[in-house]
MITI-887722 format. One record per residue (C-alpha): x, y, z; chain; residue in one letter. Coordinates in steps of 0.001 Angstrom, whole numbers, plus 500000, padded with zeros to 6 digits. Layout:
% MITI-887722
X, Y, Z, A, A
...
This chain:
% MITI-887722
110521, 530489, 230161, A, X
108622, 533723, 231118, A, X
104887, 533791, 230412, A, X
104301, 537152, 228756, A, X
100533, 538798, 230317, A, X
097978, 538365, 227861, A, X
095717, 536373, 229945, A, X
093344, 535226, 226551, A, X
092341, 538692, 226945, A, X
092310, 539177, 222598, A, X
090118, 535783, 222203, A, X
087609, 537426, 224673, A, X
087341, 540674, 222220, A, X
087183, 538181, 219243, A, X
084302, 536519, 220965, A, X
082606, 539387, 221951, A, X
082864, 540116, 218317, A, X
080940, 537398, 216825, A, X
079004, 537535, 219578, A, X
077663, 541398, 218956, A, X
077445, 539822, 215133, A, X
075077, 537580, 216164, A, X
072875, 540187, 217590, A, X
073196, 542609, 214908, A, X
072137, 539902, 212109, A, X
068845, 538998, 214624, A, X
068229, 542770, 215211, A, X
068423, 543470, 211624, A, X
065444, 540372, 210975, A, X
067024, 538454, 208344, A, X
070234, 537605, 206279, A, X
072057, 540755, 204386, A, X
073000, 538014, 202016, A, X
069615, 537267, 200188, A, X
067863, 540413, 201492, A, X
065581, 539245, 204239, A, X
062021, 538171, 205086, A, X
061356, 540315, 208047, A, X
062594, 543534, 207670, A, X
061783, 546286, 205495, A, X
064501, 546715, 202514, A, X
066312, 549619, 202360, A, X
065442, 552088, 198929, A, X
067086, 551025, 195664, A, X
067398, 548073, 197358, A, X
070651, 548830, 198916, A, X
072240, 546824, 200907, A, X
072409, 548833, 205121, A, X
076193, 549894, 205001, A, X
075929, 549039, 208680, A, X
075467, 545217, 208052, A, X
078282, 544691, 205938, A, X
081176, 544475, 208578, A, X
079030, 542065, 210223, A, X
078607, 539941, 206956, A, X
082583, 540043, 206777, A, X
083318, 539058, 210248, A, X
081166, 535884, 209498, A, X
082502, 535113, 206918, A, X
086437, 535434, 208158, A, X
084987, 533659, 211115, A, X
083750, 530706, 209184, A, X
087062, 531031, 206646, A, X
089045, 530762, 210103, A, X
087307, 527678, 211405, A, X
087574, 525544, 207964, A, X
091307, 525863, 207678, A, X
093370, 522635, 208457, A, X
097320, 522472, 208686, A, X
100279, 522860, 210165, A, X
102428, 526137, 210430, A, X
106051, 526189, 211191, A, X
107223, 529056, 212722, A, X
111034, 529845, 214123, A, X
113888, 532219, 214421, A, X
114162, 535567, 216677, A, X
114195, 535327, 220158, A, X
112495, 538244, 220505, A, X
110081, 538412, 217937, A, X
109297, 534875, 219573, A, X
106786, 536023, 222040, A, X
104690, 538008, 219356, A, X
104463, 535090, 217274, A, X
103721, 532815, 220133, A, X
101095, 534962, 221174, A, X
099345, 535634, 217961, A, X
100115, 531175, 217370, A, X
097985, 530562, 220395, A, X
094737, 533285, 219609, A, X
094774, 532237, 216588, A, X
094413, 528674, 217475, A, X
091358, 529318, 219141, A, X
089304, 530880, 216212, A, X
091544, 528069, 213450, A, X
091395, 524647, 215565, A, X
092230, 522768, 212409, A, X
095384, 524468, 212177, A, X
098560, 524032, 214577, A, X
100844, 526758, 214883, A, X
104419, 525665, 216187, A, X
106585, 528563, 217176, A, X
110178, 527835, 218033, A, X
113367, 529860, 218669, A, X
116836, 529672, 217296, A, X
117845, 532851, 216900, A, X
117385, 535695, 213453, A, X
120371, 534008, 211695, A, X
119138, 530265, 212615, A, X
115464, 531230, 211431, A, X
116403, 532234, 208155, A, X
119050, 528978, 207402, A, X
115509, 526956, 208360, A, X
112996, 529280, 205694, A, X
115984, 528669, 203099, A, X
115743, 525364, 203389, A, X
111982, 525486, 203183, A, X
111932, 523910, 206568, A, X
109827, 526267, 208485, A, X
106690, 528795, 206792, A, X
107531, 531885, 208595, A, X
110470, 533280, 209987, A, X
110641, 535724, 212793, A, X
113555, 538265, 212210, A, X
114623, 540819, 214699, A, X
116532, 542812, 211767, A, X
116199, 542670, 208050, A, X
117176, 539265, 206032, A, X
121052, 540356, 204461, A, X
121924, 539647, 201005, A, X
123964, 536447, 201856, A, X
120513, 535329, 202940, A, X
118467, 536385, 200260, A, X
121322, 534515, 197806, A, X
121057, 531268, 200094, A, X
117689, 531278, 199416, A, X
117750, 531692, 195766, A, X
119879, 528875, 195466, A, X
117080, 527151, 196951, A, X
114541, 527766, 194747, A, X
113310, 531169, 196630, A, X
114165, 534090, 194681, A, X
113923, 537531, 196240, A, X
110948, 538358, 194394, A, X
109064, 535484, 196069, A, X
110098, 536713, 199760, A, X
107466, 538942, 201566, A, X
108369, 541222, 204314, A, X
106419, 542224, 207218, A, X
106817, 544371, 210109, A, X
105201, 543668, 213479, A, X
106233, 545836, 215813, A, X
108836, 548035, 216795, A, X
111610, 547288, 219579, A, X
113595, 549360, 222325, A, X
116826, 547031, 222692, A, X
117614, 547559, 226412, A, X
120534, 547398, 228492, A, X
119861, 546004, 231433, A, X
122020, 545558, 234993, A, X
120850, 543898, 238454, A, X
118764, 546026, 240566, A, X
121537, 546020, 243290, A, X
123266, 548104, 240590, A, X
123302, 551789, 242169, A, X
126032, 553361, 239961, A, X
125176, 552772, 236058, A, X
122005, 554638, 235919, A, X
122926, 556033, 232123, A, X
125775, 555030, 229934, A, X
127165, 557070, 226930, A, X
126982, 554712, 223604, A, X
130995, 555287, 223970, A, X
130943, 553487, 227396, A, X
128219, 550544, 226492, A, X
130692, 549913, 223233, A, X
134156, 549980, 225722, A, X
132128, 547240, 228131, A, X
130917, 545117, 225296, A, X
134039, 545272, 223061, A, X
136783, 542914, 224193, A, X
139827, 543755, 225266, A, X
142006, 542300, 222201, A, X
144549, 541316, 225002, A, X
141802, 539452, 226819, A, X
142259, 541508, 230267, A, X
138344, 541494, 232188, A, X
136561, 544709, 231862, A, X
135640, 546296, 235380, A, X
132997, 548706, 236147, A, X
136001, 551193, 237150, A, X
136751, 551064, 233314, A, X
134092, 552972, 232376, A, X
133530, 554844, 234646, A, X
136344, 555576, 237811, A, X
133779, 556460, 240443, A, X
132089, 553107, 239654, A, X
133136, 550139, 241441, A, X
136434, 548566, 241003, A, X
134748, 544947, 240147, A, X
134902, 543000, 236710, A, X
131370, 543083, 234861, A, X
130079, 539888, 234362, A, X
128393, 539823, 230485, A, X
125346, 538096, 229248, A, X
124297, 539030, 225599, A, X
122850, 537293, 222772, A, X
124513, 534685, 220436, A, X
125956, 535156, 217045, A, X
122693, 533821, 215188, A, X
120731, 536295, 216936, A, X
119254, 539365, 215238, A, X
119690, 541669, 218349, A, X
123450, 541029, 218294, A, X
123652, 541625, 214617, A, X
121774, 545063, 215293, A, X
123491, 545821, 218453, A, X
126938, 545112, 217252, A, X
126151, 547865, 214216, A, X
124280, 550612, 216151, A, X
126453, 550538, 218972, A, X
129669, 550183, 216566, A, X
131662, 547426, 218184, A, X
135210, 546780, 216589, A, X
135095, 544540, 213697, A, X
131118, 545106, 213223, A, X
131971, 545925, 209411, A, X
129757, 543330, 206858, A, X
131562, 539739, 206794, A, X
133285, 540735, 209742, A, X
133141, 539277, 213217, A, X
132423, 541491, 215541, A, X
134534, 541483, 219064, A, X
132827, 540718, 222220, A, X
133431, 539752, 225429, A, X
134627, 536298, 226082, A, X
135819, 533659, 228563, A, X
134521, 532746, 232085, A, X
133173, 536388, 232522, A, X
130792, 536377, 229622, A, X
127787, 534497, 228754, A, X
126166, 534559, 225116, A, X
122778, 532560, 224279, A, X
119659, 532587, 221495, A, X
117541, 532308, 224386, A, X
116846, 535329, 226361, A, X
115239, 534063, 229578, A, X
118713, 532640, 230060, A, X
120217, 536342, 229792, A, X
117493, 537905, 232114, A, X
117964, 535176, 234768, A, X
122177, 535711, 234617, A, X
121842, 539403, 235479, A, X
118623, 539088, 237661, A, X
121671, 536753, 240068, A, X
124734, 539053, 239689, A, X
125594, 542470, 241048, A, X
127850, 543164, 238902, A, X
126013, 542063, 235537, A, X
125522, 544021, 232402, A, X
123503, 542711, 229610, A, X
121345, 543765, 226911, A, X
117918, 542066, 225053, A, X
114581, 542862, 223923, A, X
112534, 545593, 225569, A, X
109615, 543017, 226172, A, X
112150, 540703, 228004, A, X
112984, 543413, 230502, A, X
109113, 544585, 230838, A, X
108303, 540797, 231854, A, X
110846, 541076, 234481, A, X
109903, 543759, 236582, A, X
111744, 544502, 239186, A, X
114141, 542006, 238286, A, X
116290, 544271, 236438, A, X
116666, 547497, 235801, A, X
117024, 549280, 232657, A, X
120106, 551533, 231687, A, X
119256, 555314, 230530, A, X
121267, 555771, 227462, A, X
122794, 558599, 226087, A, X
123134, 558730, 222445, A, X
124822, 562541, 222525, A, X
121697, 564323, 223437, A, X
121424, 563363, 227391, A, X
120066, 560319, 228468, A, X
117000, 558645, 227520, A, X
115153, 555883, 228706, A, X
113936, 552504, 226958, A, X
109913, 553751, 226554, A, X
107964, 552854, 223925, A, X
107159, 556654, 223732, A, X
111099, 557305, 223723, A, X
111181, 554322, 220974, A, X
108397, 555351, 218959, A, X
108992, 559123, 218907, A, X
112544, 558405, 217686, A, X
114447, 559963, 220758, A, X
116020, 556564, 222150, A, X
118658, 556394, 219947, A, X
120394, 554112, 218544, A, X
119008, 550934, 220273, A, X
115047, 551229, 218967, A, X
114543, 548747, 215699, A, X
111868, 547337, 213751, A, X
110987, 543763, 214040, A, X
109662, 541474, 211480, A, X
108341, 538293, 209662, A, X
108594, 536613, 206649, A, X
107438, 534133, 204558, A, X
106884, 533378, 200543, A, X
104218, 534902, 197700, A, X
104147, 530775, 196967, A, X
103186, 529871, 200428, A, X
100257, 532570, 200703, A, X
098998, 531744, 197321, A, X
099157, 527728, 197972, A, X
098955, 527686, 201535, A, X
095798, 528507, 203376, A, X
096809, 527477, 206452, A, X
099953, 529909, 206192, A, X
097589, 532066, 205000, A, X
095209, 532283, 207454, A, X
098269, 532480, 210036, A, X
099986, 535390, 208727, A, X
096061, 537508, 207710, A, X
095106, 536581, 211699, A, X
099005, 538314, 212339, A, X
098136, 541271, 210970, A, X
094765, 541808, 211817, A, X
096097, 541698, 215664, A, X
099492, 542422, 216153, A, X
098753, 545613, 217125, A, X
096813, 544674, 220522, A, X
099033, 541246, 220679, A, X
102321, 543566, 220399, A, X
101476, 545852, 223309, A, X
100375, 542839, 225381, A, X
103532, 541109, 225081, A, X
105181, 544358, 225661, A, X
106279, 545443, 222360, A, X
105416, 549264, 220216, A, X
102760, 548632, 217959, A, X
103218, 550335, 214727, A, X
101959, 553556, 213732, A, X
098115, 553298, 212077, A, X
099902, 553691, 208668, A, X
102418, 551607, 209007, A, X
100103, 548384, 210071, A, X
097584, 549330, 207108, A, X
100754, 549145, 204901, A, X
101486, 545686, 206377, A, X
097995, 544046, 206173, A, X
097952, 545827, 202628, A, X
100755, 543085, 201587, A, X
098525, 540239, 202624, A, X
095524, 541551, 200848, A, X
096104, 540180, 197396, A, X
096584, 536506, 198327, A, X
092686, 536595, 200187, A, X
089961, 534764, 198669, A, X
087484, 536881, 196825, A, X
084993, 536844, 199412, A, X
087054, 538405, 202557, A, X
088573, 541405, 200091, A, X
């Protein structure tokens, strides 16, 4: 499995942190708390507006460190390494709690949370209605569910790096390569494209229960992609479909002739692996950057990507709370480490806003 660079580097801010808390509560000669013994207080008696974040980030610290539990975690593949990242920091400052992240796919994921089997799921698209019913008729209404986004994704298409000829595909062509024939007849490069080699494309792309086929299938309009429809894709000895996307990097890494498509952080952790397909969505070709996928120009393959667990299990769970209020306070550094777009500043105060009412008094 690759090993996405992080390198501990977010527990070394959080401990430089407390660390610079420390120092400020000795500088300042006393506790903020009960006003003091060796410092001079402040007129009206006012607490220093300068000692408060420090008061805060003790006491989150010491929340942190008194939680005990276990947190289940599964679903998208590529929301995987976000969660995985965030499960391990946060195990360092929360070493009562163990944070289990596993992958089965978007559509997997969210069977498990209906089922009450796992606390949070990680979703590379939005939960569908068929979901939201199948959880209702498990005792978690749609009210209950709560929704939040982590980071934002540049789906990338992706071919081996002896691959000299597909440096940019239309939409029109990527949907022609990963729509099968309905006679069954392999698709060759020469398809597509007539000056590009006369060889059949060898697929790898993500199974049915994953979330980046269910958005890829409907932004890139493959035949059939219409709700409660299966869509068409390529099949037999020529394709290869899987939840797991280390298996899809290391089939086109090993074939020339190899087309495939995953998550941008998948492709960033690769290197020069692969290489990454310009697409061009009818205004020239664009590349998979998170300034490309941010801005709004790499169209139609840049999605958000979420989590999501229950009001019930915030309010009830402080273990699952402390899990998801450590997600939110850092998935914006964690996201860009793993190579993911963080969200605009608006956007993440929006999502730590939705976490806000479930906090104990004393960290609000």
């Amino acid at each position: 499995m690759l090993r996405f660079r992080r390198g501990g580097k977010w527990a070394l801010v959080f401990a430089a942190l407390v660390s610079l808390v420390a120092f400020v509560a000795v500088a300042c000669g006393g506790d903020d708390d009960d006003g003091g013994s060796g410092g001079e207080t402040p007129t009206g008696g006012q607490t220093p507006a300068a000692t408060k974040p420090s008061s805060q980030a003790d006491k989150l610290k010491a929340w942190y460190e008194s939680l005990k539990g276990d947190v289940r975690v599964d679903g998208s593949s590529t929301v995987f390494p976000v969660s995985q990242a965030v499960a391990e920091e946060f195990s360092k400052v929360a070493k009562g709690v163990q944070a289990k992240v596993a992958l089965s796919g978007t559509g997997g994921g969210f069977e498990k949370f209906c089922r009450k089997e796992i606390d949070v799921s990680n979703a590379s698209r939005p939960i569908t209605q068929k979901e939201k019913d199948a959880c209702a008729a498990n005792g978690i209404p749609e009210s209950d569910l709560v929704e939040i986004q982590v980071a934002i994704d540049a789906l990338t298409v992706v071919v081996n790096p002896q691959n000299t000829w597909a440096k940019c595909m239309t939409t029109a062509q990527v949907q022609k390569a990963f729509q099968a024939d309905e006679g069954g007849t392999p698709i060759k490069w020469s398809d597509l494209d007539p000056s590009w080699p006369n060889e059949t494309i060898r697929f790898f792309f993500p199974g049915t229960d994953s979330g980046t086929f269910d958005y890829f299938k409907e932004a890139i309009k493959l035949r059939g992609s219409e709700r409660n429809e299966p869509a068409h894709r390529p099949t037999g000895p020529n394709a290869t479909s899987s939840e797991d996307d280390n298996i899809l990097v290391k089939g086109v890494e090993g074939n020339k002739y190899a087309l495939g498509y995953f998550g941008f952080a998948y492709f960033e952790e690769a290197g020069k692996l692969l290489k990454a397909v310009e697409i061009d969505g009818g205004k020239g070709c664009v590349a998979p950057t998170f300034e490309n996928a941010i801005s709004g120009k790499y169209t139609p393959l840049s999605r958000p990507l979420f989590i999501y667990t229950t009001k019930p299990l915030l309010s009830e769970r402080k273990d699952v709370l402390g899990f998801v209020k450590f997600y939110v306070d850092n998935m914006e550094e964690l996201a860009k480490d793993v190579g993911y777009i963080s969200l605009p500043p608006d956007m993440l105060k929006q999502q730590q806003a939705k976490v806000e009412p479930f906090l104990p008094a004393e960290l609000k």
